[in-house]
N, C-alpha and C positions, 0 to 999 in steps of 0.2 A: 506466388510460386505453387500456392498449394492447388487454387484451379489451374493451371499448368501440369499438374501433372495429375491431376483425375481427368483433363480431359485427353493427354496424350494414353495414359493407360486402360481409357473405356475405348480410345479409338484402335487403340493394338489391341487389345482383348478380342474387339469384334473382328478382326479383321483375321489374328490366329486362328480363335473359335472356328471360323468360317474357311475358315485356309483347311486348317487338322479335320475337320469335317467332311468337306470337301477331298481332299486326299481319298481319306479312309473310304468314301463312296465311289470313288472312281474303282477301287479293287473289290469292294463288294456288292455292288448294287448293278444286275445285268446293264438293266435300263439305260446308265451312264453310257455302257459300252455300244449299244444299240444307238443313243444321241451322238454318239463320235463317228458312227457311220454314217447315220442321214447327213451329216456334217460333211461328211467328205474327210477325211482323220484315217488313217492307219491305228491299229489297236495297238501296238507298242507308242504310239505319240500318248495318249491316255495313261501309261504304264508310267513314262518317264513325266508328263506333267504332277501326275500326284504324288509321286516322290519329289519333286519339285517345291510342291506349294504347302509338302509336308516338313521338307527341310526350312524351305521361307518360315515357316509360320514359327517353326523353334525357335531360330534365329531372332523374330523382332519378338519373341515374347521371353527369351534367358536376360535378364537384366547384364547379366557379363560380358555379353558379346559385343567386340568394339563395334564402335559406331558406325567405321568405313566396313565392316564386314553388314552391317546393319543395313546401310546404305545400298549392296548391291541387293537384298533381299527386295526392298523397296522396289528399285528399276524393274528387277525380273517379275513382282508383282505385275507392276505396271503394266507392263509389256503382256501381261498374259490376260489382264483386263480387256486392255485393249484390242487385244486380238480376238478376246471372244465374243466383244462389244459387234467387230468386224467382221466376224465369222458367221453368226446371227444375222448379221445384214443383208450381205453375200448368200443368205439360203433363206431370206423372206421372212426372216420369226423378229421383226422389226420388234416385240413387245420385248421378245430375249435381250433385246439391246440394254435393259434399262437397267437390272441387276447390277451388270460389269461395270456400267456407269456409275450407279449410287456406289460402289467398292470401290471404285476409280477414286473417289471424292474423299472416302471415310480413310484412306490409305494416305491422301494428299494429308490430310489433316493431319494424321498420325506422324507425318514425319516430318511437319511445321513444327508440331509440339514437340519429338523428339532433342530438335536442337535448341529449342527453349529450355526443355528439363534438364540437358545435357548441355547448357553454356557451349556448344560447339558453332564457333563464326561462322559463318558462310563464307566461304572467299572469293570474292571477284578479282578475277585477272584482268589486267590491261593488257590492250597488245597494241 
C-alpha cells in the first residue's frame, strides 16, 4: 500500500505542479498569449482554460475532495491533453505533440493509483 500511494501522490504532484504552473503562465507570460494565436485560439479560450487547469489541479491535489468530484478533474484533464496533443498536429508542431502525450500518461497513472489508495471499485455495468 505504501508504494501505492508514493506512486499515486508523485504522479498528482506532477501533474498539479504542472497544471498550477501552467495556469499561472497562461495570465502572465505574453508568449502564451501569442502561441494561442498562431494556434488559432481566441484570447478568452486561454483566459477560461487556465482557470480551468488551476481549479483541476486543486482539486486532484486537496486530499478532501471526493473522489467522483476527483474524477471529473481527471476527464477535463484529459480532454485538454488531448486536444492540445491535436491542436499541435493540426498546425504542424508535430514535436508539440509529445508533452500532452507524456501528461496524457502520468494523469492515466495518477488515477489508476487513486482508486488503489482510495479502495474505490470500479464498476462495470451490464446491459
Amino acid at each position: 500500500m505504501k508504494k501505492d500511494k508514493m506512486i499515486y501522490w508523485t504522479t498528482t504532484g506532477i501533474i498539479s505542479l504542472m497544471m498550477l504552473f501552467s495556469g499561472y503562465m497562461y495570465f502572465q507570460n505574453p508568449t502564451v498569449g501569442e502561441g494561442f494565436k498562431q494556434l488559432g485560439f481566441p484570447d478568452y479560450f486561454r483566459v477560461e482554460l487556465g482557470i480551468a487547469k488551476i481549479i483541476a489541479a486543486l482539486v486532484l491535489i486537496i486530499p478532501q475532495m471526493p473522489v467522483r468530484v476527483k474524477e471529473w478533474a481527471y476527464a477535463g484533464l484529459g480532454i485538454v491533453f488531448i486536444s492540445a496533443a491535436i491542436a499541435h498536429a493540426i498546425n504542424g508542431d508535430t514535436p508539440g505533440m509529445g508533452a500532452p502525450m507524456v501528461f496524457l500518461l502520468i494523469l492515466f497513472v495518477s488515477n489508476v493509483y487513486l482508486h488503489k489508495v482510495k479502495d474505490v471499485p470500479v464498476k462495470v455495468q451490464h446491459t
